[in-house]
Each structure stands twice: as structure tokens, then as C-alpha cells.
C-alpha positions as CSV (number, residue, x, y, z in Angstrom):
1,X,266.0,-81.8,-13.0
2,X,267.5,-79.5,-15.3
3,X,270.6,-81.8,-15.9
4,X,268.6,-84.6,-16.6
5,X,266.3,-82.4,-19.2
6,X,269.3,-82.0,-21.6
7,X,270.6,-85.3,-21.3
8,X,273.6,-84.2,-18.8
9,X,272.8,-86.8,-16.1
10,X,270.0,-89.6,-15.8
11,X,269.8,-89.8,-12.1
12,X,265.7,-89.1,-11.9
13,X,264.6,-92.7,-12.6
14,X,260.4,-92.8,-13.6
15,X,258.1,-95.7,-14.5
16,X,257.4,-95.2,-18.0
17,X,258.0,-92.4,-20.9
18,X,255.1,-90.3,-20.0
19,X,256.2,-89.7,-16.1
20,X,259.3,-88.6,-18.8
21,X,257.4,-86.3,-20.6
22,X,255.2,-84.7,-18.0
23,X,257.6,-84.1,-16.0
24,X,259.5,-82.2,-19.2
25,X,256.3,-80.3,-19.9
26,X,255.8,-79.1,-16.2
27,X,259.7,-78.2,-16.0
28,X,259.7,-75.8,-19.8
29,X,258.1,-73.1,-18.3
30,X,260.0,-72.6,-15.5
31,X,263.5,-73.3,-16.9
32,X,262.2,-70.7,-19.8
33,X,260.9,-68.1,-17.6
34,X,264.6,-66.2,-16.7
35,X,265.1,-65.6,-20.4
36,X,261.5,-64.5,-21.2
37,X,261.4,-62.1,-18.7
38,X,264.8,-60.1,-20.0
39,X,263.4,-60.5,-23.5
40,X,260.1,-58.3,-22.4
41,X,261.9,-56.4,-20.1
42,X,264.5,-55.2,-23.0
43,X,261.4,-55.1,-25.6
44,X,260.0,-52.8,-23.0
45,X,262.8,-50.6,-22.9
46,X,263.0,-50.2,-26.2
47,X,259.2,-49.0,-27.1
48,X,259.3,-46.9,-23.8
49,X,263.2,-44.6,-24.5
50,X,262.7,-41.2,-25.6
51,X,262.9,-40.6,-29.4
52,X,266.1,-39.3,-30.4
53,X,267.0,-36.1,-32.8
């Protein structure tokens, strides 16, 4: 699903353009969710390491 969400391959045929896009807006999240998760996990870090000096 992913390859066919950037354009890479077509191989997932559906009926009409919004099978298309619901099946994009379902997908986002997930394909999103690795990077989100380092991004609060980092931010977290940051706010939570002792002060320095």
C-alpha cells in the first residue's frame, strides 16, 4: 500500500477516486506514526535532561 501511496507502483486497482482517497486517509496515520513517535520521544528528552552549568 505504501508503494502505491507515493506513486511507486499501481498494482491496488479500486472502483472509483474515492475508494482512492479513503483508502489514503485511512493509510496517513499509520505510515506517519514511526516518525511521530521519535519526534515526541526526542522532544521528551529534551524538556526532561538535567540543566547544565
Amino acid at each position: 500500500m505504501m508503494l502505491s501511496w507515493v506513486g511507486v507502483s499501481d498494482s491496488i486497482a479500486y472502483e472509483n477516486g474515492w475508494w482512492r482517497a479513503l483508502a489514503m486517509v485511512s493509510i496517513t496515520p499509520t505510515a506517519l506514526w514511526g516518525p511521530i513517535v521519535l519526534a515526541l520521544a526526542y522532544s521528551y528528552h529534551l524538556r526532561r535532561r538535567p540543566a547544565r552549568g
